[in-house]
N, C-alpha and C positions, 0 to 999 in steps of 0.2 A: 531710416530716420532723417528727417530733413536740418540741415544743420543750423546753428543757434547764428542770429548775428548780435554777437556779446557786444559788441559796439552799440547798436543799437538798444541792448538792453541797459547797458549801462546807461546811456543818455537819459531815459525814462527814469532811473535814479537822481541823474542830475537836474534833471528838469521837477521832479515833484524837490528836489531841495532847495531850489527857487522859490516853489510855493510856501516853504516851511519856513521863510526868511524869520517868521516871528519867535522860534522856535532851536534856537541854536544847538542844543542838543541833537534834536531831530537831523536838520543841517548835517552835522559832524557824521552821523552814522551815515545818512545817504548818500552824502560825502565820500566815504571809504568805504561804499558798500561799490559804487562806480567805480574809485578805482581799481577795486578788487577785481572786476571782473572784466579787467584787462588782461589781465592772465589765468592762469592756472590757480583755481584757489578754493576753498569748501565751497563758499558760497554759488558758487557755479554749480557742484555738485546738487546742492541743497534744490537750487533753482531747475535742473534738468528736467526732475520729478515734477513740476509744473507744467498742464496740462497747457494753459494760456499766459504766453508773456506777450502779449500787448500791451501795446497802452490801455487800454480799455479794460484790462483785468488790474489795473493798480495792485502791479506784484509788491512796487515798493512800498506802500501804506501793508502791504500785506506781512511783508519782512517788516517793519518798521514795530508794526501790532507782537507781529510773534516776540521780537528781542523784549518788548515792554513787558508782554505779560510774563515772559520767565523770572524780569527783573521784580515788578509787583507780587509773584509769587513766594518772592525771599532765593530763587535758584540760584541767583546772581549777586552776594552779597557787595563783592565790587564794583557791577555795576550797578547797582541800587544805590551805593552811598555818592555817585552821581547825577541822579535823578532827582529832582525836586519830587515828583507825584511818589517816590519812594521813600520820602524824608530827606532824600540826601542833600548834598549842596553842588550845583548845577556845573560842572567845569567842560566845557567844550572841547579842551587841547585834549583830554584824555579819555573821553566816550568812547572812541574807534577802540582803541586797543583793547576795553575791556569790552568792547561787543564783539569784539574779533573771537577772544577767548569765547563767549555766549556760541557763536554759531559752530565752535569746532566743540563745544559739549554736549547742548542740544540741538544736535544738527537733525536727531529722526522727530523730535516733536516740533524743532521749526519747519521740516517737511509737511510737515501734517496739519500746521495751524494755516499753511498757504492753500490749504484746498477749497479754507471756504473766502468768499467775498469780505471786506471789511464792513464792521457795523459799529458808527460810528454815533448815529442819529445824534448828533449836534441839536441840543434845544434852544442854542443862539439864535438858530434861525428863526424863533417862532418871534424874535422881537421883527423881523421884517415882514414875516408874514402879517402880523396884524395889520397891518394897514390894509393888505387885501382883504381879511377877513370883515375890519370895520367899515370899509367901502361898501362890501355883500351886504350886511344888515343894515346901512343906512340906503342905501338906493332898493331894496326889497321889502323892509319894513318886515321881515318874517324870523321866524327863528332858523336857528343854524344846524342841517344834517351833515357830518362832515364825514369824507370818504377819504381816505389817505393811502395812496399807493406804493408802492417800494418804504412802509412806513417805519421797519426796523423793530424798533420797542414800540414805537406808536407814541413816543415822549411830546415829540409836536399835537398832539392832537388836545393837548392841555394846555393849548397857548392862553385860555381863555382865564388862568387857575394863574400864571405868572404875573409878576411886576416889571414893568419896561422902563426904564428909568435914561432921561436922555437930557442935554444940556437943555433943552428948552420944554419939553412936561415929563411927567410921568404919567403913566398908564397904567392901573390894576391895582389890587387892593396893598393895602402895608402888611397886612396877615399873612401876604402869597409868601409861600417858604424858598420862592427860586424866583431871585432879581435879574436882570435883566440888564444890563449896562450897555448904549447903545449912540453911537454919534452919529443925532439923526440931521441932515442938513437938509432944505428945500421944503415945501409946501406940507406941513404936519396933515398927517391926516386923518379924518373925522373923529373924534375921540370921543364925543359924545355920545357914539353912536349907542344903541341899545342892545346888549348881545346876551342873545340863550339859545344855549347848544343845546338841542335836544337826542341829539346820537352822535356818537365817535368812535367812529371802527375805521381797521385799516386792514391791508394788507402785504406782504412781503414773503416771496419766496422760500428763505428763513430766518425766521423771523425771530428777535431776542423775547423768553421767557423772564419775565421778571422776575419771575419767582422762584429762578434756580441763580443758586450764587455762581455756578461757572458760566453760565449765559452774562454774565453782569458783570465778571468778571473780563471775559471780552470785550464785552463794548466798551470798560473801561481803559482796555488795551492800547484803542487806536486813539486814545486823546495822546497829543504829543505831550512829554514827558515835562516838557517845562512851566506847563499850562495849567499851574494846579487849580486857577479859579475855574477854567472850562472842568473841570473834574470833579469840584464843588458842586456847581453847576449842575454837571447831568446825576450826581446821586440823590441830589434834593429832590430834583423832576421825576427820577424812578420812585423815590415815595410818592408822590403827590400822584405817580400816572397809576402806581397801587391801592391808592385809596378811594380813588377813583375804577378800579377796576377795568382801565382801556385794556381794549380788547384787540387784538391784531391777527386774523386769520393766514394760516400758512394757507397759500394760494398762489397762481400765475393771476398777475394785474388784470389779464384783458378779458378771462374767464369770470374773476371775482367781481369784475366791474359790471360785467354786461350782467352779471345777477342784480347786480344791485340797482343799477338804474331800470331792472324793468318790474321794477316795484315801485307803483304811484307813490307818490309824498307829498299831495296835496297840504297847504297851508305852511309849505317851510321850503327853503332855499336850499338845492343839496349841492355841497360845494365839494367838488374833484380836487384832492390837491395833492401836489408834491415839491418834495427839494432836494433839489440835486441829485438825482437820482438817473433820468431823461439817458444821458447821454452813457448808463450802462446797460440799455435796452438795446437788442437785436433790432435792425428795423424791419422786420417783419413784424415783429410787438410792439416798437413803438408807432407802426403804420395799423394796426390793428384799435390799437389803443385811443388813435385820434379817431379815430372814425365811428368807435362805439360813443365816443365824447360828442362828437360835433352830431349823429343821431340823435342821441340824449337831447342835444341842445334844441334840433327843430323840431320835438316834440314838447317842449317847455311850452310853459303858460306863467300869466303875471301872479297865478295862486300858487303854480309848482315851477319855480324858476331852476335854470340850473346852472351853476357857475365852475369854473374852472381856472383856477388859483396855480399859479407855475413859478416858483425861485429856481432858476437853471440860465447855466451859461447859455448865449444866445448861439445856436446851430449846435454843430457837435463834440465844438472846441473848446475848452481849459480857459473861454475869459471869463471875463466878472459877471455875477449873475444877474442878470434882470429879473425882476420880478413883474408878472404879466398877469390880465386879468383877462376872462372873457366872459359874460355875460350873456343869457338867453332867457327870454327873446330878446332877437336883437344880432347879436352874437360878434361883434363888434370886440376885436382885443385891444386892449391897452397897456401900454408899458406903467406902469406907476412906482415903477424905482429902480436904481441901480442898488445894488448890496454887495458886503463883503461877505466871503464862504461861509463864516460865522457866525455872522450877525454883529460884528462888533461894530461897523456903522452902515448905513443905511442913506442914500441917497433917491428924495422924494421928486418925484417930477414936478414942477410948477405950471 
């Protein structure tokens, strides 16, 4: 067996608690999850059983999901009465110790909760997405086919059902059950545009059932703990993405995809899209992936155009995501914003 460099794993702790700055709870635990594994400790144990400690396998969203959902299940009344998303009242000085206690009790179901991937599908993002999406139908003039990859619950694919509400407009009906609060700066964009989805499917390796409460209860997982509007947030969107009955096929992306685009769809815009997903593809899939894409593209026409809509850190690195377009014919990318992971603002290109 090749041996661990716990150094290195720790760091990837402390590096995703950097990113959790908003989030102080979150903090606290990744926190003392790194320094734990400076020595001898469960959490080492817990973590051996882990197939992939990369970066790229976000072990620490991984631990971070498991300690939540033991706590949202009631297992953890101690740590629950710290948790905001648990009722409790938020204290940071004292998370560590009572998650310290969580991992030496359920140490074999946090084993088990780290095998799969985190599903987090954040519907924040869909307030940045719209810009691309209202771009697509104002420069195509067609209705909207939407293909979603790594799509999770497929919550994004109802960006069209949400309200976007920003210091300078809002977007989407006052009826929509899931707002949108978003600090949009630089050049707004086209809002008038005309928009009808006429298909919304996705796909994801595995993918969250809405319809089963322990699927829902994971994804409820990985929202950090202090965050109870993002939590608000995506339960309103799982009803609205049920009533709507999106659909999300268990599939590999480059398989499901190359089905989909070799079926004509004359008279509508079929728009490729994803967030932040990119950079947990192998690149043999994600070389696979472009290439079924950029095909698709040079077989486009201005009656079946095809578009490819991207919120993802630029290359393969943890920065801020741009959001990018590409259009065909044509095929011409465009950056048209800078975003935050979540959506909470949104930076427009001028």
């Amino acid at each position: 067996m090749t041996a661990i460099d716990w150094m290195a794993v720790a760091e990837t702790f402390s590096q995703q608690a950097r990113f959790c700055a908003a989030s102080p709870s979150s903090v606290a635990i990744l926190q003392g999850c790194a320094a734990a594994l400076a020595g001898p400790h469960v959490l080492r144990d817990i973590l051996i059983e882990a197939h992939d400690l990369t970066r790229a396998a976000a072990v620490p969203l991984r631990v971070l999901g498991a300690v939540h959902r033991v706590a949202l299940d009631g297992r953890a009344p101690e740590l629950a009465q710290l948790l905001p998303s648990c009722g409790g009242i938020a204290n940071a000085s004292r998370v560590w110790a009572a998650t310290e206690d969580v991992l030496k009790t359920e140490t074999r179901f946090i084993a088990s909760y780290l095998a799969r991937a985190p599903q987090t599908n954040e519907v924040g993002r869909s307030a940045a997405l719209l810009g691309g999406f209202l771009t697509i139908a104002t420069e195509t003039k067609l209705p909207l086919r939407l293909l979603e990859i790594g799509a999770s619950a497929g919550l994004n694919l109802s960006w069209d059902r949400y309200r976007v509400t920003t210091p300078s407009f809002v977007w989407g009906t006052p009826e929509s059950g899931v707002d949108l609060p978003c600090d949009c700066t630089g050049a707004a964009p086209p809002l008038n545009a005309g928009v009808n989805v006429i298909e919304r499917t996705g796909c994801d390796l595995a993918p969250i059932d809405l319809a089963s409460t322990e699927d829902r209860r994971r994804m409820e997982s990985y929202i950090w703990a202090d965050q109870v509007d993002r939590l608000d947030r995506m339960r309103a969107a799982v009803a609205t993405a049920r009533r709507l009955g999106v659909l999300v096929d268990r599939a590999d992306a480059r398989d499901w995809l190359a089905r989909k685009l070799a079926i004509p769809a004359p008279g509508a815009a079929t728009v490729i899209f994803h967030s932040i997903m990119w950079q947990y593809l192998l690149p043999d899939t994600a070389t696979a992936i472009d290439r079924a894409i950029r095909a698709a593209g040079e077989r486009a026409t201005s009656d079946a155009p095809i578009a490819w809509l991207a919120m993802e850190p630029p290359g393969r690195d943890p920065g801020m995501p741009e959001l990018a377009l590409t259009l065909w014919p044509g095929g011409e990318r465009r950056a048209l914003a800078h975003a935050h992971f979540h959506g909470a603002w949104v930076k427009w290109a001028n």
